[in-house]
Structures are given as C-alpha cells and as structure tokens.
C-alpha positions, -999 to +999 in steps of 0.1 A: +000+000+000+013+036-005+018+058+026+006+096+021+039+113+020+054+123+054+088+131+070+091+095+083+077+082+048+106+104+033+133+088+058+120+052+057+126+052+017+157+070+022+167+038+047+159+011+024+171+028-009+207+031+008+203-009+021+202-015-015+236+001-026+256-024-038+285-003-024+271-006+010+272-043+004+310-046-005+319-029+024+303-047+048+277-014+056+296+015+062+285+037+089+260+058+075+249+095+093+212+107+083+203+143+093+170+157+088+164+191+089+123+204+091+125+234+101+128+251+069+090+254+051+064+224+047+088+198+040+122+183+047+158+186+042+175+148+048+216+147+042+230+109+047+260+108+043+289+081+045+329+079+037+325+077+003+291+096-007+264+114+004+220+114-005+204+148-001+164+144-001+147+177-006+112+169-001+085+203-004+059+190+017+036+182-014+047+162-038+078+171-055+111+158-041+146+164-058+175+139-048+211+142-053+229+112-051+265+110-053+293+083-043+335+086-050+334+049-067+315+023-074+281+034-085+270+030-117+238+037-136+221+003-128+229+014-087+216+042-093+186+033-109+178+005-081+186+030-056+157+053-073+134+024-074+139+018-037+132+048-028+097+053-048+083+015-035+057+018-014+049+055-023+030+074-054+065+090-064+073+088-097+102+100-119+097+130-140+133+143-146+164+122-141+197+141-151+236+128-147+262+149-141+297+125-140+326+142-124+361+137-130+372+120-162 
C-alpha cells in the first residue's frame, strides 16, 4: 500500500534505498549518518552521508522531491537506478526528470 507522503515516509525510503547500494554491500555497511532538517518550510531537508558519498532528499511538503545522489566509486547507472526504485516502492513518487552529471574524467 502507498503511505501519504510524510517526513518519516521520506526517511524510511531514504533507509531502504541506501540498504540496497551495492556499495554498501561490498563494504560490509559503512557507517551511515542521516540528518534531517524540518524546520525550513512544509517539507524536509535529509543529508545521509557516508565515507564515500552522500544522498540529499529535498522533499516540499507536497509532492515534488529532488535527490542528489552522489558516491566517490562504485556506483553506476544500474545502482543508481535501483537506488531510485527503492526509494519510490511503497509511495506514489514517480520520476519525472532524471539528469547525470559525471565528475572527473
């Protein structure tokens, strides 16, 4: 069933999406810090970050959320793509602009 969105609907599917990193995986589940800040508007600020990447949820308190993934190595387009569909189970989200921006060469 889909949950109306919510803060805790917002950090819940920022929880499992990061389970699902494969980079997580390899490295036995880094230690991972999630920070939430709601003070700012209707919605929700979330920052998880880790060693070797960070997530930033933006969430309006409606229905339009932005999310900035980013990792140092090992995450390619089909982790990133699982990590989206993580995220969006169990809610209405769906994806209405996706853009890449590699770094480095």
């Amino acid at each position: 069933t889909e949950d109306p969105l919510s803060k805790d609907v917002m950090t819940q599917s920022l929880r499992r999406a990061l389970l699902g990193l494969s980079i997580f995986k390899k490295s036995g589940g880094q230690q991972v810090k999630i920070e939430d800040y709601d003070n700012i508007g209707d919605g929700c600020v979330l920052m998880a970050t880790w060693r070797e990447g960070n997530v930033f949820v933006l969430w309006d308190g409606r229905e339009h959320i932005d999310i900035n993934l980013f990792a140092y190595e090992g995450l390619d387009e089909e982790g990133s793509n699982s990590f989206i569909l993580r995220f969006q189970s169990e809610t209405s989200l769906r994806v209405v602009l996706h853009d890449e921006h590699p770094r480095g060469f």
